[in-house]
C-alpha positions in Angstrom: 42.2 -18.7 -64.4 44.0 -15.9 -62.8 46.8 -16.4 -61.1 48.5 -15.7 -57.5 48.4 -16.1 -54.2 44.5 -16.2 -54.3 44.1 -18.0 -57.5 40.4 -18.8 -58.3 40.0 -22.7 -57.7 39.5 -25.0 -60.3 36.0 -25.9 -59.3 35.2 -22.3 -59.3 36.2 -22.2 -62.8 32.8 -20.9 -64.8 30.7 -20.7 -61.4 32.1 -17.2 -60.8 34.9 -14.9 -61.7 38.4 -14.6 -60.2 37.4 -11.0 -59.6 34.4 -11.6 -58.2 35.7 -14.2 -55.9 39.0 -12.2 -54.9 36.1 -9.2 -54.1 34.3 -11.8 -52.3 37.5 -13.3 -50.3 38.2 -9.8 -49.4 34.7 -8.7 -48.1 34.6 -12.1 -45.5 38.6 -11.8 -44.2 37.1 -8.3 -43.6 33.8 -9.2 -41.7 35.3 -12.0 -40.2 38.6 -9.8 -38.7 36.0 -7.4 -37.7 33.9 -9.6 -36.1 36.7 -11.6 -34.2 38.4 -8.2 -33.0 34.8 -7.6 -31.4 35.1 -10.5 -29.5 38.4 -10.2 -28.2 40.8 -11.5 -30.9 42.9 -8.4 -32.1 46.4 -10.4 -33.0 45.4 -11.2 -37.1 45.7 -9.7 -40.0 43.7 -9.5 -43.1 46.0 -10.9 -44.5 46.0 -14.2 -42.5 42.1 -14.6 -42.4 42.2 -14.4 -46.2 44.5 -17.2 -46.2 42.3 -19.3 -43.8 39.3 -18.4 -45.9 41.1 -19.7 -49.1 42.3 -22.4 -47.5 38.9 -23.4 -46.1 37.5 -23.1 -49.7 40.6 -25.1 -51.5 40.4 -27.6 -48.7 36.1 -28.4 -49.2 34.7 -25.2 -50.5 32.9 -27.0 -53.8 30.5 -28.5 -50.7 28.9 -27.9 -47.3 31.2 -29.5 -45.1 28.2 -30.0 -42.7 25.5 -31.8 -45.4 27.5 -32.8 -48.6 25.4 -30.3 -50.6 26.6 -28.3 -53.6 27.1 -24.7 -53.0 25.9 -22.1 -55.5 29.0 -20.1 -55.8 27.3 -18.3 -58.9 25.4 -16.5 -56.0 28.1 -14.7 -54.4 28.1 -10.7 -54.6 24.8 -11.0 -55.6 22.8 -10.8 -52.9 20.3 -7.7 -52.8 19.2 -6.1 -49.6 16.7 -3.9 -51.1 15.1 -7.3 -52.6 15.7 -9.6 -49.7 13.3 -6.3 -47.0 10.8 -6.7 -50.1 10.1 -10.4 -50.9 11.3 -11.7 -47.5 12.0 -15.2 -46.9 10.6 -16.4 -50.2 13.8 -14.0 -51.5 16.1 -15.7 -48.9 15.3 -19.1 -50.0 17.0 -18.8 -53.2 20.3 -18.2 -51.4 20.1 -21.3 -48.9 23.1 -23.2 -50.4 25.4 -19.2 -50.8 28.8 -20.1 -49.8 29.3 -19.1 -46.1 32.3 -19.2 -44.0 32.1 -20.7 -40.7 34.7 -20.8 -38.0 36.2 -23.6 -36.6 36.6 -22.5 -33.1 35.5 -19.9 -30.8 37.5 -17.0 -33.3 39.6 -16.0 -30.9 42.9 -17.9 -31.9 44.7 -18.2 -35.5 42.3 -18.0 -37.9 40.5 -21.1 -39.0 37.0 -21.8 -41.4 35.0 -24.3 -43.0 32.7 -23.8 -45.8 29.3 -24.3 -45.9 26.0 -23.0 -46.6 24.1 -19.9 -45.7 21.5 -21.8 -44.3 23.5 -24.5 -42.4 25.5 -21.8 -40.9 22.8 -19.8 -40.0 21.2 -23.1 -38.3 24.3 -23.4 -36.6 25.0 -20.4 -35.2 27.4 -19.8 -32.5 27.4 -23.6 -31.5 30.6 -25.8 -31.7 30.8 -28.4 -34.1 30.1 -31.2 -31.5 27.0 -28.9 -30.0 25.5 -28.4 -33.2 25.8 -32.3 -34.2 24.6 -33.0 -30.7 21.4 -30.5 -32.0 21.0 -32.5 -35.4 21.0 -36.0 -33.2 18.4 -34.3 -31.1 16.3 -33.1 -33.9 16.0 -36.6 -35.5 15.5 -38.3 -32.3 12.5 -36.3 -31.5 11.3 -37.0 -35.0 11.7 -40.6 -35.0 9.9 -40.0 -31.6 7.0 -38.6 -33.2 6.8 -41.0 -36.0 6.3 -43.7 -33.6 3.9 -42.7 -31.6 1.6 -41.5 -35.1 1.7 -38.1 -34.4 3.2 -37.0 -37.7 
């Protein structure tokens, strides 16, 4: 395992390289400062959203901190664009459970994530983590609705 301020986690260890992962840490602080300076946020540094990113994965990053699945870190830096315009969603559907970062908080403040999947965070979106419960409830209500009433 390498070592250093961005070590490669232990549960990482044979999922994925600590050069593919310190490329991959890199690439989201990036997106992530980028992103957040769009919106307003123009006080951090790389430096500090690679530390909340690392944080975020030391702290939960072996599992989707919204469903308690397994993410596929093996899939990192290995999604292909060219492949994904191609094959389409049947592509995609092999990278539902691809780490993703997901903010804690509107990402205008001190730099703050969660990990979980691709697919949970793209259900989420831009929704708070009590609004996107608060969906979930609402989705399973409406299901539990439907079974009831024998329209399945």
């Amino acid at each position: 395992m390498a070592q250093g301020k961005y070590a490669l986690p232990a549960f990482l260890v044979g999922r994925c390289t600590a050069g593919v992962y310190r490329r991959w840490l890199q690439r989201r602080a990036a997106a992530h400062r980028k992103r957040d300076r769009v919106r307003g946020n123009l006080g951090a540094t790389i430096s500090a959203y690679k530390e909340a990113i690392h944080t975020a994965v030391l702290r939960g990053g072996e599992r989707d901190a919204y469903t308690g699945e397994r993410l596929r870190w093996d899939l990192i830096s290995t999604y292909d664009n060219h492949a994904s315009q191609r094959e389409g969603r049947h592509y995609k559907k092999g990278f539902v459970l691809l780490p993703s970062v997901d903010h804690v908080g509107d990402g205008l403040g001190v730099p703050h994530f969660r990990m979980c999947a691709w697919r949970t965070n793209d259900a989420k979106g831009d929704l708070s983590y009590t609004e996107f419960i608060g969906l979930c409830r609402k989705v399973l209500a409406h299901r539990r609705e439907i079974r009831r009433s024998g329209n399945r």
